[in-house]
N, C-alpha and C positions, 0 to 999 in steps of 0.2 A: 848431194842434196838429201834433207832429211827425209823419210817414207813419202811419195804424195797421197794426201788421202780424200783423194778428188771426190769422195761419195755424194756429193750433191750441188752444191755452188760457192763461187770464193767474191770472197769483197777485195777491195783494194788494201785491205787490211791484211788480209791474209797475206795476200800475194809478195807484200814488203816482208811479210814477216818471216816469209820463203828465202826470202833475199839474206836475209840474216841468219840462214838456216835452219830457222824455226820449222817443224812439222806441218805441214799442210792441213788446212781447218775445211770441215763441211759444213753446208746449211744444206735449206731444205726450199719447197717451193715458194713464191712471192706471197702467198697467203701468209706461212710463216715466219716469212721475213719482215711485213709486216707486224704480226704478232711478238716477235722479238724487237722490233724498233718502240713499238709503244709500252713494252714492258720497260727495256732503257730506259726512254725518257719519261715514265712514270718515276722508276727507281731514283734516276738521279735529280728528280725536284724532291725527294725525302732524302739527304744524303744522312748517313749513319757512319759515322767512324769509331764512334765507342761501341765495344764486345762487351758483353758481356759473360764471361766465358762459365762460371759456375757461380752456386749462391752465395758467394762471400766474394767474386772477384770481379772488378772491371778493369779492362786495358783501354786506354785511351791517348791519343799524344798529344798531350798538352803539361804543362810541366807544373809542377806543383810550386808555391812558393808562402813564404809568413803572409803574402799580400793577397789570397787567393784561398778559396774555398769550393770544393766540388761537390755533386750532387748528383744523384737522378730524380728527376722530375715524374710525376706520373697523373693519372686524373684526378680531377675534382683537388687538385694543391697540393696532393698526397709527394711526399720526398723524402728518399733513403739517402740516408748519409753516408760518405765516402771518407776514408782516409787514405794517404799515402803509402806505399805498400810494395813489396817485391812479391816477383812470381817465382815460384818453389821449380822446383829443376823437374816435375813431374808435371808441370802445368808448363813450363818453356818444350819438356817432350810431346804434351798432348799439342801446341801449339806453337811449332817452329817460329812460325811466320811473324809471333809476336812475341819472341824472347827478347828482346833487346828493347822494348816498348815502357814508359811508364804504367803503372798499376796501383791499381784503389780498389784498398778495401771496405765492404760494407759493413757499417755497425752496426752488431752484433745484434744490436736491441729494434734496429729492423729488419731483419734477414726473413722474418715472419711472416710479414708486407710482399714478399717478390711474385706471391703466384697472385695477388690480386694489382700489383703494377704490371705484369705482363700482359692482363687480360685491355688492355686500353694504350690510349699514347705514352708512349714512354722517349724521354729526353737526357740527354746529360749536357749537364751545364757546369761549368765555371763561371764563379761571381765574384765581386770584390771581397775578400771576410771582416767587412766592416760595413759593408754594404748590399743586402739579399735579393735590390731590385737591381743593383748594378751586374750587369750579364757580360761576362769578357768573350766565353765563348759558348756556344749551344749545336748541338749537332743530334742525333738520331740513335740510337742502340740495336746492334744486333744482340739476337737473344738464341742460336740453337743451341749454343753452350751452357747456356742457363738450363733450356729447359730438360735438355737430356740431364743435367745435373738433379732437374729436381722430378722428374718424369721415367728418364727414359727404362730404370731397373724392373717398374711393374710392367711398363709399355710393354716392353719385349716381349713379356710373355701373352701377352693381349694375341686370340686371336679375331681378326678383323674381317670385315668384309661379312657374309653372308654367312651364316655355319649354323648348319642342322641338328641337332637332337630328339631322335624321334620323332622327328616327319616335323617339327616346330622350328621355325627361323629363327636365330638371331643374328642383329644386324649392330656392328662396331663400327667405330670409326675413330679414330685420333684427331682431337683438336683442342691441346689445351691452353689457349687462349681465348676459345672461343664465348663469349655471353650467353650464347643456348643454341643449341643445336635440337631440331627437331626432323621428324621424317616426312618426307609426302610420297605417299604411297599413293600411287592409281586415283592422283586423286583427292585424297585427306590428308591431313595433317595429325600423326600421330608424334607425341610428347618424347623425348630422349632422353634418361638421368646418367649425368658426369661422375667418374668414380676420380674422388678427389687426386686419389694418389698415383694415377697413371694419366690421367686427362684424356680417356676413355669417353665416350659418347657410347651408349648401348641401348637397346631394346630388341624385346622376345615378341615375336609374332604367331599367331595360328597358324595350321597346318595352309589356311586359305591364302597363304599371303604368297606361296609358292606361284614363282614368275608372273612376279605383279609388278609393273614399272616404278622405281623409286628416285627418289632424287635426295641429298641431305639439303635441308636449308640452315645455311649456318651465319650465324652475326658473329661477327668478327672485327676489330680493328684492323682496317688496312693501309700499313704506315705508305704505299704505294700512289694513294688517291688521298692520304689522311684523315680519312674517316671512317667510323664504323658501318660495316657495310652488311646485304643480307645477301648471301651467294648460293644458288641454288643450284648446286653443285654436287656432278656424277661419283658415285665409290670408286676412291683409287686401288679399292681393291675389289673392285667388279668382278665379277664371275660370266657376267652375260650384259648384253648391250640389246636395244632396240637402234631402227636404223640410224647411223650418221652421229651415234654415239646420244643421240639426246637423251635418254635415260639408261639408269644401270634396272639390271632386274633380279627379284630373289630366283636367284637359280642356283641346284643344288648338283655340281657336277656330277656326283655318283648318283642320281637318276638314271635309272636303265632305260627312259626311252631316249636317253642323249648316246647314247652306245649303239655303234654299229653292229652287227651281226657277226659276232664273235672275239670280239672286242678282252673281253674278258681274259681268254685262253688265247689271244694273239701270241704268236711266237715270231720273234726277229730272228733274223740271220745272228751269225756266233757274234760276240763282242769280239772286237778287234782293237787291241790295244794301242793306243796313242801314238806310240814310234810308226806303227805300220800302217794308219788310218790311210785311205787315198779321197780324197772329197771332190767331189763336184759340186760347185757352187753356183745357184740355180734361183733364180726368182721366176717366186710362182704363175704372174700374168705370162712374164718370155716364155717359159716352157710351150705353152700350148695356145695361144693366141694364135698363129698365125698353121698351124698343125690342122688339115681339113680332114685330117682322121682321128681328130679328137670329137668326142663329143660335149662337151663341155669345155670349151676353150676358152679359158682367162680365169677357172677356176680351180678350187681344190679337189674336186671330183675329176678333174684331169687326169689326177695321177691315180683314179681305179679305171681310167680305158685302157684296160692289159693290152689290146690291139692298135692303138694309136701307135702312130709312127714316135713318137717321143719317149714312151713306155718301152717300147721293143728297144729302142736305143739305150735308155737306161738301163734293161735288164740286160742287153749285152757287154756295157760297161763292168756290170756288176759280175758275172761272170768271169770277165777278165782281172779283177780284181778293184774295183772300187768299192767302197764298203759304207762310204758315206755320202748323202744325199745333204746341202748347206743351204738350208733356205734362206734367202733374205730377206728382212722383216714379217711376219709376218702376224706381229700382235696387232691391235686397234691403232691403226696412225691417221694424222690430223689432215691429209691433203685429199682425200679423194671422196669425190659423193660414191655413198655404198650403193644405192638404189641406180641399174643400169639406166633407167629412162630417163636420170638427172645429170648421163654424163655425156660430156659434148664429143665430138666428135670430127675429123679432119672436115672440112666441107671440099675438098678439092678429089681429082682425078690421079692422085699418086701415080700411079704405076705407070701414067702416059706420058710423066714427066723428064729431062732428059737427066742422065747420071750426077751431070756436076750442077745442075740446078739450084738456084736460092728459092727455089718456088715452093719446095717439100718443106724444107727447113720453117720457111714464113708460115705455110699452113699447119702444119702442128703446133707450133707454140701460139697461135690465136685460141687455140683450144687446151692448149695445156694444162692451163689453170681449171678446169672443168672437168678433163677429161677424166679416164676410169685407172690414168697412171701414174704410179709415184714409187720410189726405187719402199719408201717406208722408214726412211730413216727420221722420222716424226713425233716419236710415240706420244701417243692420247691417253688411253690405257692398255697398262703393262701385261696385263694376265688375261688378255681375251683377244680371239683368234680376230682378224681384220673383218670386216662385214664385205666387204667388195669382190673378196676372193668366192662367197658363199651364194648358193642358188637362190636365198633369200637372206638379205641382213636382217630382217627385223626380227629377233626373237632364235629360237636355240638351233638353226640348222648351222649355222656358226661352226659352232661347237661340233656338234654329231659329222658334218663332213670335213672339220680339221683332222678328226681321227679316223673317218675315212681315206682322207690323202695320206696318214702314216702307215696305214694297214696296209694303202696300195702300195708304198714304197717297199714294206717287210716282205712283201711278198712276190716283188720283182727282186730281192736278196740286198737293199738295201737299208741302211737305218736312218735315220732320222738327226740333223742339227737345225738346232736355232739361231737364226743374228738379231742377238738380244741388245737392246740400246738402251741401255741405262741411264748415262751419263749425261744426257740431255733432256727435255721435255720444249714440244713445237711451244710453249707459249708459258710465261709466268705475268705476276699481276692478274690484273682484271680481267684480262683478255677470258674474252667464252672459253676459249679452247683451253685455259688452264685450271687445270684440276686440282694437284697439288695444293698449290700457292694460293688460292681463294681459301683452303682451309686451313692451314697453318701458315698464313701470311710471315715471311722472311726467313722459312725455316729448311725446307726441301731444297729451294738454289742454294746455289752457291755463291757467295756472298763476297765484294770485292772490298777494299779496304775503306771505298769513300760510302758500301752498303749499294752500289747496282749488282746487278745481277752478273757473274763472269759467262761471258758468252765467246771463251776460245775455243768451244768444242762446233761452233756456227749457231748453235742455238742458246734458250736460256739454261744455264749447265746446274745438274744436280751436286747434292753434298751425300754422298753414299759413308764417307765420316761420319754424318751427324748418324745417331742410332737407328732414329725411323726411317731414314731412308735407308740405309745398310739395311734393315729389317725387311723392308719390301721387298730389296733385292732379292736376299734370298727365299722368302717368302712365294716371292712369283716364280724363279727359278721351280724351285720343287712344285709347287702346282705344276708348271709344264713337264716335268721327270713324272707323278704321280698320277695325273688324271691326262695327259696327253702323251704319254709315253715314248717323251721327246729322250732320243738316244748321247745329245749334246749339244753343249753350246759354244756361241761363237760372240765374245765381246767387243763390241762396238768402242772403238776407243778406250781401250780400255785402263790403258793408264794413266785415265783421272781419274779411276777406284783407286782406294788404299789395295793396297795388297792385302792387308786382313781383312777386307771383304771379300775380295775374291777367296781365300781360301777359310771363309766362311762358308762361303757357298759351296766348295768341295767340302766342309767336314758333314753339313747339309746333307748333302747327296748321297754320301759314304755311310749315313745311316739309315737309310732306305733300303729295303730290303725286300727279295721276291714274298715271302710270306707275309708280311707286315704292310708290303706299300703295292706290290704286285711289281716291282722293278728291283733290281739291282742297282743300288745309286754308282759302286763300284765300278760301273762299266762304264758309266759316262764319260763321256770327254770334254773337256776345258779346253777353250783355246782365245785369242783374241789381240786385240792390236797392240801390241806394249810402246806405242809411242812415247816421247818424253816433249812435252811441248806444254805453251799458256799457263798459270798462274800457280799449274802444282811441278810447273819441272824442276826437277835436279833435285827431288824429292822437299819440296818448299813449305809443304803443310804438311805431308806424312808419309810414309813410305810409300811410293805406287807400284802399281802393277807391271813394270816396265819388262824391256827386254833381259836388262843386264838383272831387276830384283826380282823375279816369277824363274830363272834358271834354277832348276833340284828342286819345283815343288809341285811338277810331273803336271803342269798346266803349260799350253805354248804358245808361244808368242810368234808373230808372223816376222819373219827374217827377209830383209828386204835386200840385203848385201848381193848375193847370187842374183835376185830379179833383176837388179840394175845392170851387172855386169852384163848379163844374160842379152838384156834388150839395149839398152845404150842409152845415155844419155837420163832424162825427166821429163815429165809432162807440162814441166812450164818453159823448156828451151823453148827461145826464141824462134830457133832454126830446130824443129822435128826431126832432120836429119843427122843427128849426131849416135854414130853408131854402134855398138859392144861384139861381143862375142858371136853371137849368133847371125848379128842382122850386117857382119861384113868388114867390121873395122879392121884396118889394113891387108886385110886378104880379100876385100872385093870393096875397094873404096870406093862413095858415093858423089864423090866432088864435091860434099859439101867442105866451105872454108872451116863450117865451125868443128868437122875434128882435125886441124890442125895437119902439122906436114908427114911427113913419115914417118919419119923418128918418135914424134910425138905418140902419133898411131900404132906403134908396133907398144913401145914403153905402156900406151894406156891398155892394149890389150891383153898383154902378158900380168898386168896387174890383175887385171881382169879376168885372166886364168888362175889368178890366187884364190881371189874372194869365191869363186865357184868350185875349188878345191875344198876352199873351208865351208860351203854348204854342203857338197857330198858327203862331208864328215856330220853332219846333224849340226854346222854351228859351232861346235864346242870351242871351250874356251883353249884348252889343255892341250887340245889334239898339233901335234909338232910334226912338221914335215918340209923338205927342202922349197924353200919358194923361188921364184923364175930370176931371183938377183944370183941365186947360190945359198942363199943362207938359211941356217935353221931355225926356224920360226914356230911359234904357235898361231894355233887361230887366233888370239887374245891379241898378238902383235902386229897381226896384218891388218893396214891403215882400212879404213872403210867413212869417208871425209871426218877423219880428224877422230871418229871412233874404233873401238877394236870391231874387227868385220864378227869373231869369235865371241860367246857370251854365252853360250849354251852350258852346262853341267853335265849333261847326259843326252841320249838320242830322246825325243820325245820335245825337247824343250824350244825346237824351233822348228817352226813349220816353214816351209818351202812351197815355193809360189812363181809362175812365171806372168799372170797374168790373173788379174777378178774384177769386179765390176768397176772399182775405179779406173780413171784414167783409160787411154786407149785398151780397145783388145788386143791382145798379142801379135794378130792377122795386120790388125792396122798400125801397129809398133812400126812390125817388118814391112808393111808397105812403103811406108815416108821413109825407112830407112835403108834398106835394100836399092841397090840400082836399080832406077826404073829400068833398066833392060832384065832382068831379071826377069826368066818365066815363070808362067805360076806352076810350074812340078819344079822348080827350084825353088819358089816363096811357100811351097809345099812343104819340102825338104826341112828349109830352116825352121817353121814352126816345129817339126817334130824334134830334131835337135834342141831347140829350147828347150822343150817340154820335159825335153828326157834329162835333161841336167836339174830339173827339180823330182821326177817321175823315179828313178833313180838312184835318189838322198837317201843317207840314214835320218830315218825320222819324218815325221807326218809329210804330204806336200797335198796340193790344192789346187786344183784348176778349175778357170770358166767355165759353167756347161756353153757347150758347144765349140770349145776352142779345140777340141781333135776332128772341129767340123770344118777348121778354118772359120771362124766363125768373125763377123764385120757387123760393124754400127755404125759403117761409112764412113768413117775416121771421129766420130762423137768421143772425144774422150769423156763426157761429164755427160751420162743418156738417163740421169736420174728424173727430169724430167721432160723426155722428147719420144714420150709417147708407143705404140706398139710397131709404127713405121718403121723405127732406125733400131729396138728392141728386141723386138721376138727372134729367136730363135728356130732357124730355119731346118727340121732333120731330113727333109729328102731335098737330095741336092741338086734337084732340077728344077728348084725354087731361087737353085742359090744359096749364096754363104751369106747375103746382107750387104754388100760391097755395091755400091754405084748406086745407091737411093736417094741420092741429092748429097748436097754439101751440108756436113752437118750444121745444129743447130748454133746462130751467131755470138751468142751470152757466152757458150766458154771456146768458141771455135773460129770466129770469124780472122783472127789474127793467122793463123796457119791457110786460111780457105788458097792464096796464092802456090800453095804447095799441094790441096788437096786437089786441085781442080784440074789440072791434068794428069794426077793418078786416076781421077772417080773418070775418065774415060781411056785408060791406057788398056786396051785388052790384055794385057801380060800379066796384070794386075787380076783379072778377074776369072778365078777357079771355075773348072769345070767340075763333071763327076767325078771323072778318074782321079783331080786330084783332091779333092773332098773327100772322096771313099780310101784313096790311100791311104792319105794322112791318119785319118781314123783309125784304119787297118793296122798301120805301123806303131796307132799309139796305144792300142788294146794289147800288141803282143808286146810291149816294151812293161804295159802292167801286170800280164801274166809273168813276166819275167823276174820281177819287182818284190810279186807276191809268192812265188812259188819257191826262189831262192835263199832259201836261211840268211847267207850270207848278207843280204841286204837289211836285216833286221838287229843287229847288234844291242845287246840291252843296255852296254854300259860302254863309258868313255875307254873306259880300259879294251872293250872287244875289240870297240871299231881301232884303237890305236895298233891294237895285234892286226886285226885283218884286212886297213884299209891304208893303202899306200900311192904313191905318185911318182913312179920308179925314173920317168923322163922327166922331174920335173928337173929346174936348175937352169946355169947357165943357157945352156946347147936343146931348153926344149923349142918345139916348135908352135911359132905362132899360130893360134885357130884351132890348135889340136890339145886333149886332155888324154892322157892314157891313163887309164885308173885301175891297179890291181886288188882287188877285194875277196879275199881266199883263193878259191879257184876259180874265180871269173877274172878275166882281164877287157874292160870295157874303153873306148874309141870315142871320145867326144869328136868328130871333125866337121867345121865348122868352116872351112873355106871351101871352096868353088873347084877343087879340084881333087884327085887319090891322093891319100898320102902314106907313108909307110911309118909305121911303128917298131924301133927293134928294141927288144928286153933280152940282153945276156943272161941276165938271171934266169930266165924261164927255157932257155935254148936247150932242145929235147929233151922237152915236157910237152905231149900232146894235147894239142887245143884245137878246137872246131867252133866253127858258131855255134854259139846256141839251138838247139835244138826248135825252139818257137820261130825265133826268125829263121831258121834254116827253111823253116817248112810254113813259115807266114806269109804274107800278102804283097811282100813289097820285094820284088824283084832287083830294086837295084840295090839292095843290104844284103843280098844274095850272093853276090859276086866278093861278096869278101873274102879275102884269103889270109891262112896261117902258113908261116916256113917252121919247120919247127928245127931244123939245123941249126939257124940263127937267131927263133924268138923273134922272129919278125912278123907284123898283123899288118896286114893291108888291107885299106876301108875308102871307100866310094866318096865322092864327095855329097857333104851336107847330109852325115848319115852318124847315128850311134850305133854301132855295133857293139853285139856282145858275145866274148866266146868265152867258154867251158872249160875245163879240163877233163879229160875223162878218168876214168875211172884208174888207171894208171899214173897220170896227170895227178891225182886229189892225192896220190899216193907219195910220189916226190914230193909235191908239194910240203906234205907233213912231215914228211923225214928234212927236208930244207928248213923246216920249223920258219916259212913264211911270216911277214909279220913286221908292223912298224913301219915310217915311212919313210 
């Protein structure tokens, strides 16, 4: 199955298109869905099939003939003349998708006419050529090809939105299409002038105009409703909001009373470069919602209570070696009332209710739609922190306590990422909620062949191609790198960007500098979903951002190969119980029918031991090692459904993952799949095993906050909107992990409920301290170990091919078990239910001991590991990683054996 990327909710659409192997599509709450159904069917009563792709070119399909004459129609009678015409091999590169398409060219002698046909209806038609009233065909015009053609080279350099000089406003905006754009300010109506050549809207304001509420009013033709329209509509490039988003305000971020108390001379912890990042991925309400030693819980001032029980966890993580704190969304999104006394709230008796309950489930989604929760994958606007998060939305505490929750992160030794959503916007057309699309009506979507909107990302999808939007991209990126001192980011789908935008926005960054910008853009880090799915896959309009094309451009993409193997099975089996590597498959079989007989189950597990081979390697494409048939393989070769599992270039290029906010959490993976007689210090066990096969990897990897907590959403795969109930994150464990609070919520869950409902009361299932606090224990020193090891950092395909090996792999290895040699470490995946022993001839008297962290860490039964060193034989406890050493004698054979290869 292709990635699932359950982030918010699936149509029947989607779900077929699962079936096909297509990538898994999110949306967002019924507000929104909403908002995208009537963008649809606005769109599709204006259908548009003719492009316009630049000022001399229309593509259109309809065929030219002696009998037949085309046109564009415009107002008031106004019509440019077409001829027949082929697209030059520069114009089939800028636009794949319509190489092969008929093309007409505009006469020359009206090419002069296009920016005043833009500004109004515009048509293409074919008519009889002997007859001008005779109409054969008429359809619509898309025009962002136009207008970047005749717009977008001054645009670019446009800056927008709000920008100071000497204490005096100016305010920009892009609209050229527009008939007049003016301002209303607090109020009045101040006058706007269009600079012809970029389609720039501008005006200079007084010092007084500072955080004064504004709105643009702009008349526009909107081919959506078909008529001109007057939309008084927020800056998409806001700098500040009042509450619920209804107006933008002039606010000028390097104002010092929007700066925390020491803001300035902030110092992060060191940069930690890309291969070795370790992320905890964490949204801001879970954090501290339900944490009664927060003082501010559900906010971003959360993360300056150094005392909370959520903080002291972080700061311990970070100790151990995590270096990156992943917030999810956190700009202005479209689903939740900012002002707390607008948001609804459960009206039942939760806590009294019984574990498998449909009663928890039913009272939070009456309130859902109201309530203060939404995962944020929505965006309203891009460049301004969420109002909801803040002790007051209305006005600039926004702001000043976003960069408060990063200072508290620096200072608990963490940095700071973004999950930036680009690719979408909650709403296009008329809709309030869109922003964009009211002011350059057809130009920001992403535009489908008949001219609706493509909505395979769940919502209505952006065109980061066309230039203005690629421009905001980056545009807003660096605002968050420069005035929020965001340490990285994390792309949301991210390959429906071109690839040269994404690495637009690294050249962006990389020019930013500690003297010049007060950051390092250098340090930041790239990362994000390189899916290939809906209307740009197999690179169909221009290069994207995928996994196999973002390999060598030191940006990563999330590697789903290992997560599968890891856990077993997808999130839209039928039957949850289908099992992988960790959660049991044929070393501790579940009964279910759907993984097949034994044979089956050994064969898919030992493949299964491939694909997690080839994540320990970082991914790569190159990397060659014996696979579980005998043969010598690269990662490139080993199958991963019908793609190479390998696709990496270097360490750095793919992040490892065993579990994030989509889909179940890891806890509740292994629950459905594990025997239910399985106790919970064995469903203990196998969480940290999972863990540690991404925890581990050359190259980035990434976990749940909270999944070293055992952490549960009661089986909720989809909790994007099921409120702080089945969400928060619970850090002292006499709260609980989240396991038994009803039967999750019925929209993405009710098909499974016959399986969850005698786990959510199976006490075997349900973690105490002991195993809470272990798990944790074992996976802090499994990151000390991670971080502390050279060996585990390899900069180049070449290192890891010298220093990391699979010396039992092949015919004769054993099922469940991974023995992995990496310099002078020899580490132990073991993954079944019982000891198993390890022998390496190669290593036989060469002295090895555990690791020193676990020798002397938390977890007693990794303790009892033993080395023979006569025979190079490691023996490891079941459902445990071990890691041992060589000493110092050991490092020394080692290098005289000139170790190395796999």
């Amino acid at each position: 199955m292709k990635p699932p990327r359950a982030t918010l909710f699936r149509t029947a659409a989607a779900l077929a298109a699962l079936a096909l192997g297509a990538a898994a599509v999110p949306a967002v709450s019924q507000t929104a869905r909403a908002a995208a159904r009537a963008a649809g069917t606005q769109t599709r009563a204006a259908t548009a099939e003719a492009q316009w792709i630049d000022r001399a070119t229309v593509v259109w399909k309809v065929e030219h003939t002696a009998a037949t004459a085309e046109e564009l129609r415009y107002a008031h009678g106004g019509t440019l003349r077409l001829a027949p015409a082929a697209l030059t091999d520069a114009q089939k590169a800028a636009y794949p998708q319509l190489a092969d398409r008929p093309a007409f060219r505009l006469d020359p002698r009206d090419r002069d006419k296009a920016a005043t046909a833009l500004r109004g209806p515009l048509a293409a038609v074919q008519r009889a050529a002997d007859d001008p009233d005779r109409v054969l065909h008429r359809t619509g015009v898309q025009i962002p090809g136009v207008l970047d053609d005749l717009y977008a080279d001054r645009a670019r350099r446009a800056r927008l939105g709000p920008v100071f000089h000497g204490g005096r406003p100016t305010l920009s905006v892009w609209a050229p299409t527009a008939h007049k754009v003016s301002l209303d300010l607090d109020g009045r109506t101040v006058a706007m002038r269009r600079d012809p050549g970029s389609g720039v809207w501008s005006v200079t304001g007084s010092p007084g105009w500072r955080d004064k509420p504004y709105r643009y009013r702009v008349r526009v033709w909107a081919p959506s409703v078909g008529k001109t329209v007057t939309n008084e509509v927020t800056d998409p490039y806001s700098t500040a909001l009042t509450a619920d988003s209804a107006r933008s305000l002039v606010t000028d971020l390097a104002d010092p009373r929007l700066a925390p108390a020491g803001w300035a001379s902030l110092k992060k912890p060191g940069a930690v470069p890309l291969r070795d990042a370790r992320v905890q991925e964490l949204q801001i309400r879970d954090f501290s919602s339900a944490d009664r030693t927060s003082a501010h819980p559900g906010q971003y001032l959360a993360f300056t209570d150094r005392g909370s029980d959520g903080m002291r966890h972080l700061a311990r993580l970070a100790r151990s070696g995590t270096s990156y704190v992943h917030l999810l969304p956190a700009f202005d999104f479209g689903t939740v009332p900012e002002r707390r006394s607008d948001q609804a709230r459960p009206d039942c008796d939760l806590a009294d209710l019984p574990a498998d309950s449909d009663q928890q489930q039913k009272c939070v989604a009456r309130a859902a739609d109201r309530d203060g929760y939404n995962w944020g994958y929505d965006p309203l606007h891009y460049t301004v922190p969420e109002g909801s998060y803040a002790s007051d939305p209305d006005g600039p505490a926004r702001t000043r306590e976003f960069r408060q929750m990063v200072r508290g992160l620096a200072r608990a030794g963490l940095r700071t990422v973004m999950d930036v959503v680009y690719n979408h916007t909650v709403a296009a057309g008329q809709d309030d909620k869109s922003v964009l699309d009211r002011i350059v009506p057809g130009y920001y979507q992403r535009l489908l062949d008949d001219g609706s909107v493509a909505t395979s990302t769940c919502c209505p999808g952006t065109a980061p191609e066309h230039a203005m939007m690629g421009k905001l991209v980056v545009d807003s990126i660096v605002t968050w790198a420069r005035q929020y001192k965001v340490d990285g980011f994390r792309f949301d789908l991210m390959g429906h960007h071109p690839k040269a935008n994404i690495l637009a926005v690294r050249k962006a960054l990389d020019a930013l500098t500690p003297a010049k910008d007060g950051v390092d853009g250098k340090s930041i880090i790239l990362y994000g979903e390189g899916w290939n799915f809906g209307e740009v896959a197999d690179d169909a309009r221009f290069v994207q951002a995928t996994q196999r094309n973002m390999a060598g451009t030191g940006i990563a993409t999330f590697s789903d190969r290992a997560r599968d193997a890891v856990r077993g099975g997808g999130p839209f089996d039928e039957d949850p119980r289908v099992q992988g590597f960790a959660s049991g498959l044929f070393t501790d079989p579940n009964g279910s029918p759907a993984n097949g007989g034994r044979d089956e189950q050994r064969a898919r597990l030992l493949h299964a031991q491939d694909l997690i081979k080839v994540g320990l390697s970082g991914n790569l494409a190159d990397y060659t090692f014996t696979d579980t048939g005998g043969h010598r393989v690269k990662g490139s070769e080993v199958d991963y459904d019908g793609s190479p599992a390998g696709y990496a270039a270097a360490p750095g290029d793919a992040l490892a993952y065993a579990d994030a906010h989509d889909n179940e959490t890891l806890y509740d993976a292994l629950a459905y799949k594990l025997p239910t007689t399985t106790s919970a210090a064995d469903r203990a066990r196998a969480q940290v095993v999972a863990l540690a096969t991404a925890t581990l990897s050359q190259g980035p990897a990434l976990s749940q906050a909270g999944t070293d907590l055992l952490r549960s959403k009661s089986l909720d795969r989809n909790s994007f909107d099921s409120g702080d109930w089945f969400n928060a994150v619970h850090w002292d464990c006499a709260s609980g992990n989240g396991f038994g609070r009803g039967l999750p919520p019925a929209a993405d869950n009710e098909s499974k409920w016959p399986y969850a409902k005698p786990l959510l009361t199976n006490p075997a299932v349900r973690p105490g301290c002991s195993e809470i606090a272990g798990a944790s224990a074992a996976y802090r020193d499994l990151l000390r170990i991670r971080t502390t090891e050279k060996a585990f950092s390899q900069a180049t395909a070449e290192g890891v091919q010298r220093a990391l090996s699979f010396p039992l792999s092949g015919t004769g290895e054993t099922p469940g078990v991974i023995t992995m040699r990496l310099g002078p470490l020899v580490v132990v995946f073991n993954a079944t239910p019982s000891r198993q022993t390890q022998s390496i001839p190669a290593v036989a008297g060469t002295p090895y001991a555990l690791h020193p962290v676990q020798a002397g860490g938390a977890d007693a039964t990794v303790r009892t590991s033993r080395y023979e060193r006569a025979t190079g034989t490691f023996s490891v406890p079941a459902r445990t990683a071990a890691v041992f050493t060589a000493g110092a004698e050991g490092r020394g054979q080692l290098r005289d054996q000139g170790h190395g290869g796999a």
